[in-house]
N, C-alpha and C positions, 0 to 999 in steps of 0.2 A: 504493500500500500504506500501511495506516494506519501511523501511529509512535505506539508503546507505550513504558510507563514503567512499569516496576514498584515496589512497592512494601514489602517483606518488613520486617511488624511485630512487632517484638519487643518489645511492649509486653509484661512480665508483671506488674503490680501490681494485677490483679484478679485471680491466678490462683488458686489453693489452696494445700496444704498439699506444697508439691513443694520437700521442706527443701533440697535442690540451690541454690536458687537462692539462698541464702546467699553462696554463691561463685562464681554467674558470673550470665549473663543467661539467659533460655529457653534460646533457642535455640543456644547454648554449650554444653545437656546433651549427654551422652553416652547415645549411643542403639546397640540392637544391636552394641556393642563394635567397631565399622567408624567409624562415622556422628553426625556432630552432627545433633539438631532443624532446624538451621538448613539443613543441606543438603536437605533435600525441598522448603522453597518452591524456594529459589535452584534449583534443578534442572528444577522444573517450569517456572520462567519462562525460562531458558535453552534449556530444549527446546523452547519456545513459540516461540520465535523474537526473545526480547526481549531487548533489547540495551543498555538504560539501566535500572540496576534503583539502588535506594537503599535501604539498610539499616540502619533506626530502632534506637536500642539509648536505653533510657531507664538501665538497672542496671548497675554490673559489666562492664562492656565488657571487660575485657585480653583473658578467655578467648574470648572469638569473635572479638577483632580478630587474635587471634593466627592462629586457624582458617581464618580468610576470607583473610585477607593481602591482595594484589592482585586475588584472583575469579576468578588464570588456570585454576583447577581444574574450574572449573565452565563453561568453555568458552565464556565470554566471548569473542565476537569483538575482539580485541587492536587492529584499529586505527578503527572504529566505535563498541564496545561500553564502559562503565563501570560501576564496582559504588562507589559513594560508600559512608559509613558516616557517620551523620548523630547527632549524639548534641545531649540538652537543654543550650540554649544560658544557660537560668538555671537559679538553683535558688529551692526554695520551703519555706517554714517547716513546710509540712504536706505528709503522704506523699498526701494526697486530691488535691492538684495535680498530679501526674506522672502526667497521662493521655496516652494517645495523641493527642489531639487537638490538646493544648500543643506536646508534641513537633513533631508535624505541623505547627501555629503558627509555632512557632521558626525550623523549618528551610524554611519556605514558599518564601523566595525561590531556592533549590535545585530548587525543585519546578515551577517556573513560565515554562518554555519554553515559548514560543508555537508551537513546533511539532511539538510533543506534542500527540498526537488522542484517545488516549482513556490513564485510568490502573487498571490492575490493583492491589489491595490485597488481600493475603495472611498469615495470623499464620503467626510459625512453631511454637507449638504444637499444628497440626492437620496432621495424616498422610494426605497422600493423593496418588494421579501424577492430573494435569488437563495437556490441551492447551487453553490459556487461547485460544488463539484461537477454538477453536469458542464458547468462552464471546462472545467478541465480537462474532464471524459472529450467533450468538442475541440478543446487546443489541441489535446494530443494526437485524435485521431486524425487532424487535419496535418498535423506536423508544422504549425506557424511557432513563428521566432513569438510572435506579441497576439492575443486576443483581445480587441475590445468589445463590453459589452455597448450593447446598443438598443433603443426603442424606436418601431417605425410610427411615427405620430401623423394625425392630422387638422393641429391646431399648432402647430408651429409657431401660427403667424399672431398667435393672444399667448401661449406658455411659454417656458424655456429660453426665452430670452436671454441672448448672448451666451446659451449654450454652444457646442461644438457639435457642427452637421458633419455627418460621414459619406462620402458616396462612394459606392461598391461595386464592383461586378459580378458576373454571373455565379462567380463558386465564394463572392460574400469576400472578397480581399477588398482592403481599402487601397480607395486612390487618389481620395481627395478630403483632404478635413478644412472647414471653413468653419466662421462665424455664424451662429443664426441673426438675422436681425428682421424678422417678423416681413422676408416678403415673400415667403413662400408657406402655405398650409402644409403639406407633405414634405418631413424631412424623417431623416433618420439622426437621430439626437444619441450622441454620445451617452454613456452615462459617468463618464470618467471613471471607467473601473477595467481596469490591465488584467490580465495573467500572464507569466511567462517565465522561463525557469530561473534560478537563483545566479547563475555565471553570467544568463546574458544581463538580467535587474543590476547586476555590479559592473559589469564593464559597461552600457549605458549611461550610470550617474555616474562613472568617472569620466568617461566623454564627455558628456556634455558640460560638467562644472567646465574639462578644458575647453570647451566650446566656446563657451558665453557665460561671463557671473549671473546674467538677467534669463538663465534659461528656466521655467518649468516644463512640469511634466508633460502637458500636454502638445507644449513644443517640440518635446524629445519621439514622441509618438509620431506628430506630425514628418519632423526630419525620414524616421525609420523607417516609414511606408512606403519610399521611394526604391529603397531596395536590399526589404527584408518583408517575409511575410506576416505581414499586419493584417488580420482578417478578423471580420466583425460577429461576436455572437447576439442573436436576435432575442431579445428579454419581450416577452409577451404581456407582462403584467401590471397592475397600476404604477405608473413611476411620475413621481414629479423631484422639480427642482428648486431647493428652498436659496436662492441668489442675490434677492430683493425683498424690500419689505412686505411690496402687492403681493410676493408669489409666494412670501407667507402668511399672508393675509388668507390671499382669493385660496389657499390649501386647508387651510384651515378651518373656515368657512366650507370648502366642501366636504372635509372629513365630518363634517355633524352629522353628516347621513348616516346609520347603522350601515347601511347594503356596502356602499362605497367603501368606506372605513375596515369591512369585511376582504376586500379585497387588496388590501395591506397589513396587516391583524389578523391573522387566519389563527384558526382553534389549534391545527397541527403545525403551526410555523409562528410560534409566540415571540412578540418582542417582550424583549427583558426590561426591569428597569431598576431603580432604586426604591425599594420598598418606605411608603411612610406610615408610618402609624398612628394614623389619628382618627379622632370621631367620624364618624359620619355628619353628612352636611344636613343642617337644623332648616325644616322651611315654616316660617310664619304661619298664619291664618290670613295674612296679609299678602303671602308669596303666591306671584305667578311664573312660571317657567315653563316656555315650548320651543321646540326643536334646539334646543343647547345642551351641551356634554359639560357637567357642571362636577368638579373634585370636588374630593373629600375634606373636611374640616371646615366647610362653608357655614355662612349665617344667612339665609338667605331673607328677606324682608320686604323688598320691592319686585318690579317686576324685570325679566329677563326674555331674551324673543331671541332665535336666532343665532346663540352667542357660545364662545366657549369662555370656561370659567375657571381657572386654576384654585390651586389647594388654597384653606385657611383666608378667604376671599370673605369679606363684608359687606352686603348689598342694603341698606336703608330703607328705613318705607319710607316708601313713593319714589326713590330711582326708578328712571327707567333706563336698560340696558339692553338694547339693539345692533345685532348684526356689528359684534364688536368681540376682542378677545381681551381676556384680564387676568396676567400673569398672576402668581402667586404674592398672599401677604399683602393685599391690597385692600383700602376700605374707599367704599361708594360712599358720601353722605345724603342723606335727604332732597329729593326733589331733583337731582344733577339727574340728566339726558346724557349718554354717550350714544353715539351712533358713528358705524364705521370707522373706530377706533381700536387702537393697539395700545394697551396699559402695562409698562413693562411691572416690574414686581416691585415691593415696598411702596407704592405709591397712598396716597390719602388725600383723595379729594372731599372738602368737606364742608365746600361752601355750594350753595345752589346754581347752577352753570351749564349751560348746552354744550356740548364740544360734538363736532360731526366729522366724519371725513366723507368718501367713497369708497367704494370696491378698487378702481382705479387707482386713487390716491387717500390711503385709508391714513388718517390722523395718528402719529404717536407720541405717546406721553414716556419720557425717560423714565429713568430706575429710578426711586427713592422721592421723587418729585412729590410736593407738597403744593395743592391748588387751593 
C-alpha cells in the first residue's frame, strides 16, 4: 500500500477581499457556525486514509493553532498518524515573498521522507468531500508526472472568481491554465489540489525557489504542463471557493438548505471539527427562527429569517436578523435590523440601528467591534 503525505495549504496572500483575515489565517475562518475552512481538507484527507498530513500556515497562526490542537478531532490515527503545523521559517521585507512555495522551501526538510510514495496538496479555501485515493488509483494508472483535481462548472461566469481554468484534451492532459474572470459560463475550475510523487514535489520546489522568489504553486503547475504530464482528475461533487467575502457570503447563505449542505456533509464522509461543549441554544416565547442553521449556546429572543448563527450568539427582542451571518460571541441588542451582513465574532451591537448590505456586496462588521 502506497504511503501518502498530505499536504493542507493555507497559503492566503493571493486571496481577495475576505477582511477576516485580518485576524486569523484562511482556514481559521468560521464557516457555517459549526466548522473552520480548515476542517474540510483535514477531513477529506483523514477519511482518505492519510495518516501524515502537515499544515502550512504563512499569516496569523494562534486562531487555527488553537483549532487544530493535536488533530485528535479529526481522527488521526494516535499511534501511526501526525498532523505537524509548519509555519515560514524567515521573514521578508516585501509581502510578494510569502508564497507558498517559500513556505514549502523553508519547511522542505519536514517534507522529505524517503518513504513517502506519493504527496496530496490541498488549499483550505476550496469546499468540497474527495476520496483522494481514487485521485491516486487515476494518477497512477494514467502514469502522469502531476494530477490536478478539477470541477466542470456552468456558472463560471457568477462563482469562482479569479479561480484557475484548465483546458484539456481528449485523454484529460492539461494544456492550458488561465484566469477565470467571469466571461465565460462553462469552464473547468481548478480546485488547487496536486498529487504527484515525493522526488518529483522536491525537485519542483527546488526549481522553482531557483526560478523566481515570487513563484507559487500554481505557477509551478502552470510552467510543468508544457512538458511533463499534467492531466486533470474530474471531481463531480459540490465544490465551491471561499476567495472573497461574497463567495463566502453567497456559500453560506446557500448551505442553509439541508439537501444542499447534504451534499458536502454526507453521513459516510463526516467533517471533523473541534468539539464544544455547551448548552443548547434557549429560544424565547418571543423567538422566531426560519430557514437559518443556528449553534449551540445561543439566547435567542428576536426574530431571525434566513441567517446562519454561530455558537454563544445573543439575539434581543425585537432584533431582526435577515439573510445575514453572525460569527461566534456576539450580542444583537434590541430593535437593530441586520440584513445582508457578515458579523465577525466578539462583536456587541447595542444600540438601535439598520445596517444592510446585498448578496453582491454583503456589509461587514470587524472582530471585537463595539456599535
Amino acid at each position: 500500500m502506497s504511503r501518502i503525505l498530505g499536504i493542507v495549504n493555507c497559503d492566503d496572500s493571493a486571496l481577495g477581499n475576505l477582511h477576516m483575515l485580518k485576524y486569523r489565517s484562511i482556514g481559521a475562518v468560521s464557516f457555517l457556525g459549526r466548522y473552520r475552512l480548515i476542517d474540510f481538507p483535514l477531513s477529506n484527507m483523514t477519511n482518505s486514509g492519510i495518516e501524515e498530513i502537515k499544515l502550512l500556515i504563512n499569516s496569523n497562526p494562534h486562531s487555527i493553532i488553537e483549532h487544530v490542537g493535536s488533530g485528535i478531532q479529526y481522527n488521526i490515527n494516535s499511534k501511526r498518524g501526525k498532523l505537524d503545523l509548519l509555519f515560514a521559517q524567515e521573514s521578508y521585507s516585501s509581502p510578494i515573498y510569502n508564497t507558498d512555495v517559500q513556505l514549502l522551501y523553508q519547511n522542505l526538510r519536514h517534507m522529505s521522507n524517503k518513504l513517502i510514495d506519493y504527496v496530496v496538496i490541498a488549499p483550505s479555501h476550496m469546499l468540497y468531500s474527495l476520496n483522494f485515493k481514487d485521485v491516486i488509483d487515476e494518477h497512477v494508472a494514467k502514469n502522469a508526472d502531476i494530477t490536478v483535481v478539477y470541477k466542470n462548472v456552468n456558472d463560471a461566469d457568477v462563482n469562482f472568481d479569479n479561480c484557475e481554468c484548465l483546458t484539456l484534451d481528449e485523454n484529460r492532459r492539461i494544456t492550458k491554465i488561465e484566469r477565470n474572470r467571469g466571461n465565460r459560463k462553462i469552464r473547468n475550475i481548478s480546485l488547487e489540489t496536486y498529487v504527484m510523487s515525493r522526488e518529483l514535489f522536491v525537485n519542483i520546489i527546488e526549481a522553482a525557489v531557483a526560478e523566481s522568489s515570487i513563484y507559487r504553486l500554481k505557477d509551478v503547475i502552470e510552467d510543468l504542463a508544457e512538458d511533463h504530464v499534467v492531466n486533470g482528475y474530474q471531481y463531480k461533487g459540490f465544490a465551491r471557493c471561499i476567495n472573497t467575502l461574497e463567495a463566502y457570503y453567497k456559500t453560506s447563505m446557500e448551505l442553509r438548505d439541508y439537501d444542499t449542505a447534504r451534499l458536502l456533509i454526507k453521513r459516510d464522509w463526516p467533517i471533523y471539527t473541534r468539539t464544544n461543549d455547551s448548552v443548547p441554544t434557549l429560544y424565547t416565547k418571543d423567538a422566531s427562527v426560519k430557514g437559518s442553521v443556528i449553534s449551540n449556546g445561543c439566547v435567542i429572543e428576536g426574530t431571525v429569517e434566513n441567517s446562519v448563527i454561530g455558537r454563544n450568539v445573543i439575539i434581543k427582542k425585537g432584533a431582526y436578523i435577515k439573510d445575514s451571518v453572525v460569527m461566534a460571541d456576539t450580542t444583537i441588542g434590541q430593535n437593530v435590523l441586520l440584513d445582508g451582513v457578515v458579523v465577525d465574532k466578539d462583536v456587541v451591537i447595542k444600540h438601535p440601528t439598520e445596517i444592510t448590505g446585498t448578496k453582491d456586496n454583503p456589509t461587514y462588521i470587524k472582530r471585537g467591534d463595539q456599535i
